[in-house]
C-alpha positions as CSV (number, residue, x, y, z in Angstrom):
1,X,113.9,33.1,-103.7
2,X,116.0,31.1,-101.6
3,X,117.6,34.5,-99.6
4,X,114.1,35.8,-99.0
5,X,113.2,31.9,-97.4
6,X,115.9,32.5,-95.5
7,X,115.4,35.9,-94.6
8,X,111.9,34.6,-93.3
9,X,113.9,32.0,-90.5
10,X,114.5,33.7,-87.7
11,X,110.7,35.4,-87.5
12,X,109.3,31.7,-87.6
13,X,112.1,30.9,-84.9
14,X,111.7,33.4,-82.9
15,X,108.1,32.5,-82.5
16,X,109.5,29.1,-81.9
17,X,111.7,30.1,-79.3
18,X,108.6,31.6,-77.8
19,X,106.6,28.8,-77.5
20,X,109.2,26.6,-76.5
21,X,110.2,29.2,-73.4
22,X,106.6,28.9,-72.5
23,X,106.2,25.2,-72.3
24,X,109.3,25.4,-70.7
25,X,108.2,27.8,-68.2
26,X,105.2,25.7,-67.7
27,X,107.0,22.6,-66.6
28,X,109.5,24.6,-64.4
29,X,106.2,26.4,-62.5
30,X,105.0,22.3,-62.5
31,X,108.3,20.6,-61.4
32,X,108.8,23.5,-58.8
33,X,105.7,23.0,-56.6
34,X,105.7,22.5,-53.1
35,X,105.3,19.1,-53.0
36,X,108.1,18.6,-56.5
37,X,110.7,20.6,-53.8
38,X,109.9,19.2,-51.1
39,X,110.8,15.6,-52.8
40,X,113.7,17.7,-54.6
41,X,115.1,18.8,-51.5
42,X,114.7,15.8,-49.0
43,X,115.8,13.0,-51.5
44,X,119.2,14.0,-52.3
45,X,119.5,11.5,-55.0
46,X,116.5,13.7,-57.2
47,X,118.7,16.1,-56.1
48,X,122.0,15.0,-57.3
49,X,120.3,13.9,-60.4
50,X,118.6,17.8,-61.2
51,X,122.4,18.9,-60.7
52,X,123.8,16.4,-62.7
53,X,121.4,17.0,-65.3
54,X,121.8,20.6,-65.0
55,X,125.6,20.2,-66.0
56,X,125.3,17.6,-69.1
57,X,122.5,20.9,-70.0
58,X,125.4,23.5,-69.2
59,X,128.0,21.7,-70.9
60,X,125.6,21.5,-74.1
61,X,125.5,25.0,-74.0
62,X,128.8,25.6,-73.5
63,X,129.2,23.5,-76.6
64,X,127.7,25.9,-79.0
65,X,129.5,29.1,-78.7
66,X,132.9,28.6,-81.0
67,X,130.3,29.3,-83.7
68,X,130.6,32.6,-82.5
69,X,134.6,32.8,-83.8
70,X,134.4,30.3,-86.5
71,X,131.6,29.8,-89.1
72,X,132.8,26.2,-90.4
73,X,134.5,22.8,-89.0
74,X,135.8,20.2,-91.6
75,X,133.6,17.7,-92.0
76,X,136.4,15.3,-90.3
77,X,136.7,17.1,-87.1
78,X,132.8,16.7,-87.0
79,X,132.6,13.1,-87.9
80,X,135.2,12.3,-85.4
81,X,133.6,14.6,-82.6
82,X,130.3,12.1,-83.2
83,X,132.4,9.1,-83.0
84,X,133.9,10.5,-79.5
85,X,130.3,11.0,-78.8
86,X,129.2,7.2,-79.5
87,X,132.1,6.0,-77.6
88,X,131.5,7.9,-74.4
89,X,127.7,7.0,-74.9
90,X,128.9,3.0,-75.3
91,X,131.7,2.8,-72.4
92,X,128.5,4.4,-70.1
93,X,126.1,2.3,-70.9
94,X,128.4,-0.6,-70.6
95,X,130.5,0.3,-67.2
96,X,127.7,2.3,-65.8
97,X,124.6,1.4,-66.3
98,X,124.6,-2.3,-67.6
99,X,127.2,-3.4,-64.8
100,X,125.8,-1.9,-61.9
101,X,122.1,-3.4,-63.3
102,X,123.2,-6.5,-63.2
103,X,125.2,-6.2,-59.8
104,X,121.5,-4.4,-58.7
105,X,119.6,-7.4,-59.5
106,X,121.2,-9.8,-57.7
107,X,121.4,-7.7,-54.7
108,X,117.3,-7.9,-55.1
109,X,118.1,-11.9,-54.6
110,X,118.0,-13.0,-58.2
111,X,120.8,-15.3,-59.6
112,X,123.0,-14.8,-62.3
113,X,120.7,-15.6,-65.1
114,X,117.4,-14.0,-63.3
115,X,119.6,-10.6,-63.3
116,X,120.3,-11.2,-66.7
117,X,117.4,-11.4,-68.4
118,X,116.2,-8.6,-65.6
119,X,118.5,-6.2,-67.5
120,X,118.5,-7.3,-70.9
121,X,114.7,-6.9,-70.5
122,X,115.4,-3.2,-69.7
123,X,117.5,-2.5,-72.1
124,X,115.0,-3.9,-75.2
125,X,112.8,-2.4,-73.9
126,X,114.6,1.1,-73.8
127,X,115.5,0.6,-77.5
128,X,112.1,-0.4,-78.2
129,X,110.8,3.0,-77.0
130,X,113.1,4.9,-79.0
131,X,112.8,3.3,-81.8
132,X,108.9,4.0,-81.4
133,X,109.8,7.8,-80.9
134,X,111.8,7.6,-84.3
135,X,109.1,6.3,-86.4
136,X,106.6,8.2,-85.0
137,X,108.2,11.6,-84.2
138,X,108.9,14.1,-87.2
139,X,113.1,14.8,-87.5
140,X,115.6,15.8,-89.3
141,X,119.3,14.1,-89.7
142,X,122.2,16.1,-89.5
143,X,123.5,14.3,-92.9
144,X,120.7,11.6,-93.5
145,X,117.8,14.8,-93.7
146,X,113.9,14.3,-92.9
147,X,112.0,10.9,-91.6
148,X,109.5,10.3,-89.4
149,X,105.6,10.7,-89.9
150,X,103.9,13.8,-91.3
151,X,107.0,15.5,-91.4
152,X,106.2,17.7,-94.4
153,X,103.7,19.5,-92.3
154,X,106.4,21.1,-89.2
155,X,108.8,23.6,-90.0
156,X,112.4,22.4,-90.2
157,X,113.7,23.7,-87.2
158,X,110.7,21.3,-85.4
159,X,112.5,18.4,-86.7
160,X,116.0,19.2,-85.7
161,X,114.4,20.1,-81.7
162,X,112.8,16.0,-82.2
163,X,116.1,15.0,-83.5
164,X,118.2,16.6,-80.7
165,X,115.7,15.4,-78.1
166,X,116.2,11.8,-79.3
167,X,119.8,11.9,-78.6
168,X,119.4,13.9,-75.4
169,X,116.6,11.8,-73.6
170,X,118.4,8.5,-72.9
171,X,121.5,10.9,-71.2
172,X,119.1,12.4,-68.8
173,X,117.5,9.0,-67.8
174,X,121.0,8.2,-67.7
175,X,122.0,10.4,-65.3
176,X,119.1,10.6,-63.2
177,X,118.7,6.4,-63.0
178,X,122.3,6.5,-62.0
179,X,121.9,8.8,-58.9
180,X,118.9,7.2,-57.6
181,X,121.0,3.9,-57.6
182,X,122.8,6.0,-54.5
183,X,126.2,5.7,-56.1
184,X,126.8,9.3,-56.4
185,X,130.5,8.9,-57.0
186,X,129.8,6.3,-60.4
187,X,127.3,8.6,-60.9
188,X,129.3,11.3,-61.0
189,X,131.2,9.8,-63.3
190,X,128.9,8.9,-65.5
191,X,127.6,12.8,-65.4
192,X,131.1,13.6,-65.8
193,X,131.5,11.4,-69.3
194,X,128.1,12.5,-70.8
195,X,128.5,16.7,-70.0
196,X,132.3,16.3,-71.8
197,X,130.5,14.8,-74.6
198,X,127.9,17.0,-74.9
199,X,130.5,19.8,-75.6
200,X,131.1,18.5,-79.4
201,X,127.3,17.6,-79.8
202,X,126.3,21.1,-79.0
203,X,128.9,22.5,-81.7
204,X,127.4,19.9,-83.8
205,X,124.3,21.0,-83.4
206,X,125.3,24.7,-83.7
207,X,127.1,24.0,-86.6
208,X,124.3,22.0,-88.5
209,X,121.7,25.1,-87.6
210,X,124.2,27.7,-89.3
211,X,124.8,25.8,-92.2
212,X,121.2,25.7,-92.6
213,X,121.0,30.0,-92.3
214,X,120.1,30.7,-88.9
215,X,121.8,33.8,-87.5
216,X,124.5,32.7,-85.1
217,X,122.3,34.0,-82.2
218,X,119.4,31.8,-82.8
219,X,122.0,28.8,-83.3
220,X,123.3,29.2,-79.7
221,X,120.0,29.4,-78.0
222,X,118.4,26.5,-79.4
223,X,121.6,24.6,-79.6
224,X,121.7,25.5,-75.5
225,X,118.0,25.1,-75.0
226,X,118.2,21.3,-76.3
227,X,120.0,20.2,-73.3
228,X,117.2,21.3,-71.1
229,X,115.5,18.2,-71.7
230,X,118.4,16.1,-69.9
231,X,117.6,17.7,-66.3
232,X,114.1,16.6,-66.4
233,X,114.9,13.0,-67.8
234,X,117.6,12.9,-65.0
235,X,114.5,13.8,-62.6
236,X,112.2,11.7,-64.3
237,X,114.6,8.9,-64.3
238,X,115.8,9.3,-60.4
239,X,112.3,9.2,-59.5
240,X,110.8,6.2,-60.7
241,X,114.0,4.0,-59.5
242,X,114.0,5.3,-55.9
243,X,110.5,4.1,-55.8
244,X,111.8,0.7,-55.5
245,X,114.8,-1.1,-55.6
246,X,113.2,-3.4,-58.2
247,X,112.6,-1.0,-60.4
248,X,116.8,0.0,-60.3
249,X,118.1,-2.9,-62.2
250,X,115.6,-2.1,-64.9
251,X,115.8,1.6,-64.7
252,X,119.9,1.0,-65.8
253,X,119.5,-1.4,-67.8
254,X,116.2,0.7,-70.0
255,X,118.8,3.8,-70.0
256,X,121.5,1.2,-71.6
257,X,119.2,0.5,-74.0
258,X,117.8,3.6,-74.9
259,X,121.6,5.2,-74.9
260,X,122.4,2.1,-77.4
261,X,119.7,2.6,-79.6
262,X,121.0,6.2,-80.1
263,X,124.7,5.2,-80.8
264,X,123.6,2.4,-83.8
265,X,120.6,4.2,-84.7
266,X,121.8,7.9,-85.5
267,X,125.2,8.6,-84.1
268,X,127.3,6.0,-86.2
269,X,125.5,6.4,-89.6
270,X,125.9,10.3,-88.9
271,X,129.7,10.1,-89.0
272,X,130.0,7.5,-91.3
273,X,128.3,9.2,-94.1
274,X,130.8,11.6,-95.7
275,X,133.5,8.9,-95.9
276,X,135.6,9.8,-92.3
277,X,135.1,6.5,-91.2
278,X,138.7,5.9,-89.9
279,X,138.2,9.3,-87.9
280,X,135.3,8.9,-86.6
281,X,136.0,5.1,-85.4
282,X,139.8,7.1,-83.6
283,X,137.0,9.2,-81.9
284,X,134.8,6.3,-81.0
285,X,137.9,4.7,-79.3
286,X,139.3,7.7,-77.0
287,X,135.7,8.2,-76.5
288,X,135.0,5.1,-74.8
289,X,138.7,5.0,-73.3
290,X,137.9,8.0,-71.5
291,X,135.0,7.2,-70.6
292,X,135.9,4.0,-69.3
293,X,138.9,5.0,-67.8
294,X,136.8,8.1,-65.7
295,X,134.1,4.7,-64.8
296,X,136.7,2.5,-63.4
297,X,138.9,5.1,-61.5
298,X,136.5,7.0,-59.5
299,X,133.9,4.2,-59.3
């Protein structure tokens, strides 16, 4: 019984697939407009931030194709590829999006506690609308399995696209709040940190898909098609701070916050599960030193 279930996968994910390419197709046909590349084109910070976003997408896919040579990873190497993960994610938000906030706000003319609370009220409120997302979207842990609401009425691979897309959301808003800041060289550093880490998370994601019977194909592409939501958060992101430079300070600080939410909230009690702790803790720590170390040298 359990063959023929699996047998049946790939049919309901290629119609998946389908629908996805559409909606997809849909929002390219939108973004690409006149009017979208005119603004794509004359603002070169939307523009830096569609690259940018384009390469954390690339480097997802990228990501996923050792599954093609190798069927399994110990569950160490995985745990401590998350932790690398959650320290890159926690040396950005700290050195590239919660610094610069602050230093943002008080060139708007606020003072050292006005630029404060200016960020910190970004960055609840960036973990308040994830965790919203969480409890309201349908998803499926790696390790932890199935939560969310009326989850029991998707098909499985629905959950793992709302899982991915919570942990690839904040990295696009990321990206794109950072270039419409107009600091392309920390913001290419910040690109930089997030595309290297979304080399294991796409293996992870690959990896998690096979495990769960989907043909090595069908792994690839939607472990590749999950970081196409990053270019249009990096869009979406880059656009709404270039509006104003008000808006900046709480743009970095609602990406910090959102990016945090992530690390606590999923990555950590991912790699913690399987008892790797001390692994995924040394990947935590040359995560963020790497990530920290590519922030302060270029930037």
């Amino acid at each position: 019984m359990k063959k023929m279930f699996i047998s049946r996968i790939p049919c309901r994910l290629f119609e998946t697939l389908l629908l996805i390419g559409c909606v997809i197709l849909f929002l390219l046909i939108l973004l690409l407009r006149e009017h979208w590349l005119e603004r794509l084109t004359a603002d070169m910070r939307v523009y830096g931030a569609l690259i940018g976003g384009l390469g954390a997408a690339v480097a997802t896919a990228f990501g996923t194709f050792p599954i093609l040579f190798s069927r399994q990873i110990s569950e160490r190497i995985m745990d401590a590829m998350l932790g690398f993960g959650a320290g890159v994610m926690l040396a950005a938000s700290a050195f590239s999006l919660i610094i610069p906030g602050l230093a943002a706000a008080q060139a708007n003319g606020h003072g050292v506690w006005g630029a404060s609370l200016i960020v910190s009220g970004g960055l609840l409120l960036g973990a308040m609308l994830l965790l919203l997302m969480e409890h309201s979207l349908p998803h499926e842990h790696f390790v932890k399995g199935v939560e969310g609401a009326s989850s029991k009425t998707l098909r499985r691979v629905w959950m793992f696209v709302f899982a991915i897309a919570l942990h690839n959301l904040p990295e696009g808003l990321a990206i794109g709040v950072a270039f419409g800041g107009g600091n392309t060289v920390e913001a290419s550093a910040l690109t930089a940190g997030i595309a290297i880490q979304d080399i294991p998370e796409g293996l992870v994601v690959a990896l998690a898909l096979l495990g769960a019977g989907y043909r090595r194909a069908i792994c690839i592409a939607i472990g590749a098609g999950s970081g196409l939501i990053e270019p249009f958060g990096a869009i979406i992101g880059a656009v709404i701070v270039t509006f104003s430079a008000q808006i900046l300070p709480w743009g970095l600080g609602f990406a910090a916050g959102a990016m945090l939410f992530v690390i606590s909230h999923e990555i950590i009690p991912e790699s913690h599960r399987k008892g790797h702790e001390s692994y995924a803790t040394i990947g935590l720590m040359l995560g963020f030193a790497l990530m920290m170390t590519l922030d302060t040298a270029l930037g």
